[in-house]
C-alpha positions in Angstrom: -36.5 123.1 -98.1 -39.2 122.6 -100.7 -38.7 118.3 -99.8 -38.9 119.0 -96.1 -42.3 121.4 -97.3 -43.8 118.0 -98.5 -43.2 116.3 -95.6 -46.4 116.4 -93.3 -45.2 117.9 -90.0 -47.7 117.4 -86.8 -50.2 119.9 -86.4 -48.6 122.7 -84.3 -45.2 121.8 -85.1 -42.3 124.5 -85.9 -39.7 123.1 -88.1 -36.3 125.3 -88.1 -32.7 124.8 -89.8 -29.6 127.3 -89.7 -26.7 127.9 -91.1 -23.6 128.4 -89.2 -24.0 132.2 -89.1 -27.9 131.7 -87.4 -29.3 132.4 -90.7 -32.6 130.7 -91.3 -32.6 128.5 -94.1 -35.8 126.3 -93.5 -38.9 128.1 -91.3 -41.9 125.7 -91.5 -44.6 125.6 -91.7 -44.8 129.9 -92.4 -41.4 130.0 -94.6 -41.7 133.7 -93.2 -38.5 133.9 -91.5 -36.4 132.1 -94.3 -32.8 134.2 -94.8 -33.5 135.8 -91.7 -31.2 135.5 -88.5 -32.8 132.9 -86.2 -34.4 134.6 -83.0 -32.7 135.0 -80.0 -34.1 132.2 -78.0 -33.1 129.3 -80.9 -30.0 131.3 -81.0 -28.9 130.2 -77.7 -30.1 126.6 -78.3 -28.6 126.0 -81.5 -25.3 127.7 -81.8 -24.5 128.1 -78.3 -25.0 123.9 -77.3 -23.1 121.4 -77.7 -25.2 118.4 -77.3 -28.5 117.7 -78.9 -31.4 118.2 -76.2 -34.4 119.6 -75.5 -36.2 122.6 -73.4 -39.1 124.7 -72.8 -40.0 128.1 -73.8 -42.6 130.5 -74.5 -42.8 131.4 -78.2 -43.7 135.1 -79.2 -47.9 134.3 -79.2 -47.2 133.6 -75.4 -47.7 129.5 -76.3 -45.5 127.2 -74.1 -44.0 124.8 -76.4 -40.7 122.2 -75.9 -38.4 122.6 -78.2 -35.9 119.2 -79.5 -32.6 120.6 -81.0 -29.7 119.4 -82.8 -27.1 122.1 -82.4 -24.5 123.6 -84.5 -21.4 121.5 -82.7 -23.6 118.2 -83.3 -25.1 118.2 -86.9 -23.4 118.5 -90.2 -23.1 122.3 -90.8 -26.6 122.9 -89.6 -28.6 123.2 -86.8 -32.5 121.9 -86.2 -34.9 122.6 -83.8 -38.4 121.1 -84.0 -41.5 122.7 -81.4 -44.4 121.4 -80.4 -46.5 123.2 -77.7 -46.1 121.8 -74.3 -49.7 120.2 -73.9 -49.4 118.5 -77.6 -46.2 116.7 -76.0 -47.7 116.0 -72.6 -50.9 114.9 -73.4 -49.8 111.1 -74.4 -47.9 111.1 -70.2 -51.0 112.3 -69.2 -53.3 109.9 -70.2 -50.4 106.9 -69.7 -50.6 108.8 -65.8 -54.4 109.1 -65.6 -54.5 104.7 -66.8 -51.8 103.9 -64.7 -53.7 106.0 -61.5 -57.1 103.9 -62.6 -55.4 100.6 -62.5 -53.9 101.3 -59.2 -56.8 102.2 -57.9 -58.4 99.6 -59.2 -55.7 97.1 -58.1 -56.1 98.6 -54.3 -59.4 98.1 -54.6 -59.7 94.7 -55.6 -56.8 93.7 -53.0 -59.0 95.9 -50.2 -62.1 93.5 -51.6 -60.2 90.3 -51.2 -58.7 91.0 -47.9 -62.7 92.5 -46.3 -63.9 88.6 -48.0 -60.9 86.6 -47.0 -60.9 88.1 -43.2 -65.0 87.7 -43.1 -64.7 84.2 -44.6 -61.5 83.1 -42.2 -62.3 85.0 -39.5 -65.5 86.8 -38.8 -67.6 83.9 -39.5 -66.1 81.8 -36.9 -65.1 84.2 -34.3 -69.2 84.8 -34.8 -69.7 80.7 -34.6 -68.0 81.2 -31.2 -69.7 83.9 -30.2 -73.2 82.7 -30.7 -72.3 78.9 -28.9 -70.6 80.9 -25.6 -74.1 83.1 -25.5 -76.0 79.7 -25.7 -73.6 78.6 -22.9 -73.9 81.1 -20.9 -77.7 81.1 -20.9 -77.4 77.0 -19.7 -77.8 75.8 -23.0 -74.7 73.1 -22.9 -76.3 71.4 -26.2 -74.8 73.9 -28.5 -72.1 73.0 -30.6 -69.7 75.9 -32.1 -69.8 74.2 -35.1 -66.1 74.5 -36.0 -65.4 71.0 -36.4 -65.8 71.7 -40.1 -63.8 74.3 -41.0 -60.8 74.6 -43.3 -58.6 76.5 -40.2 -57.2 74.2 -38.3 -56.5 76.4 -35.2 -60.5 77.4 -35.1 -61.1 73.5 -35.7 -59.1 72.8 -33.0 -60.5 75.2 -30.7 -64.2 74.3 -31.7 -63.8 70.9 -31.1 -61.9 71.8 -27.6 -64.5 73.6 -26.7 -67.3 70.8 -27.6 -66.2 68.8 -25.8 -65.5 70.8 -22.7 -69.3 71.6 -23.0 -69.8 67.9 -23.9 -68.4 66.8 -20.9 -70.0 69.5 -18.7 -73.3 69.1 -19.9 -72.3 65.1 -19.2 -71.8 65.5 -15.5 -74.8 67.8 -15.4 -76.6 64.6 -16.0 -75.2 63.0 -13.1 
């Protein structure tokens, strides 16, 4: 007991070891419970289980803690529980959940960004190039050019270039 005493424990931690019989042989940090039978809750955890584990209770100060236990049936003679309360062990999922909700967000965003700059590069801009030339046409302008003949898309360069030279050839027998 007095080498597991020298052993830092975290802060909030409840170390306890018993006996076959549920008698308390280490209680730390408070060593007040030491030769005592183990409290009913720990009792049922420890010599009642077969299988190391863990679980959550409420310790007598009303603080939620989760409790890690090796029980009788798995350790050498002994059992061990070691508490922490419940928001000391969460708080490390927490904040892995709160980065992990940021970069998703983050990663949404930056996907909604390239798709709003991708479709107004791609498409907007010469759906607009088409847009503006039919106006022009439609006011009897047959000079304008959609200007398409340079873009990277090959179906809008295609259809720009269709359509110059429908106008081309239009404004052509308008001379005549």
């Amino acid at each position: 007991a007095d080498r597991l005493a020298e052993s830092p424990l975290p802060a909030g931690a409840h170390l306890t070891v018993t006996d076959r019989n549920g008698i308390v042989l280490v209680d730390l940090p408070e060593r007040d419970q030491v030769s005592k039978p183990v409290n009913q809750q720990l009792r049922s955890l420890l010599l009642q289980r077969r299988q190391p584990g863990a679980a959550s209770w409420v310790d007598s100060s009303g603080e939620e803690r989760i409790v890690g236990y090796v029980p009788l049936d798995a350790g050498p003679g002994m059992a061990v529980a070691l508490s922490l309360p419940r928001d000391m062990v969460l708080a490390p999922l927490r904040r892995a959940a709160l980065r992990d909700a940021i970069t998703l967000i983050g990663a949404v965003a930056l996907g909604l960004f390239l798709a709003w700059f991708v479709a107004r590069s791609k498409l907007y801009r010469p759906l607009s190039m088409l847009t503006t030339t039919a106006s022009r046409w439609s006011e009897g302008d047959l000079t304008a050019r959609t200007g398409l003949a340079k873009v990277e898309d090959v179906e809008f360069r295609q259809l720009g270039t269709t359509l110059d030279n429908m106008a081309e050839n239009l404004h052509a027998r308008q001379q005549d």
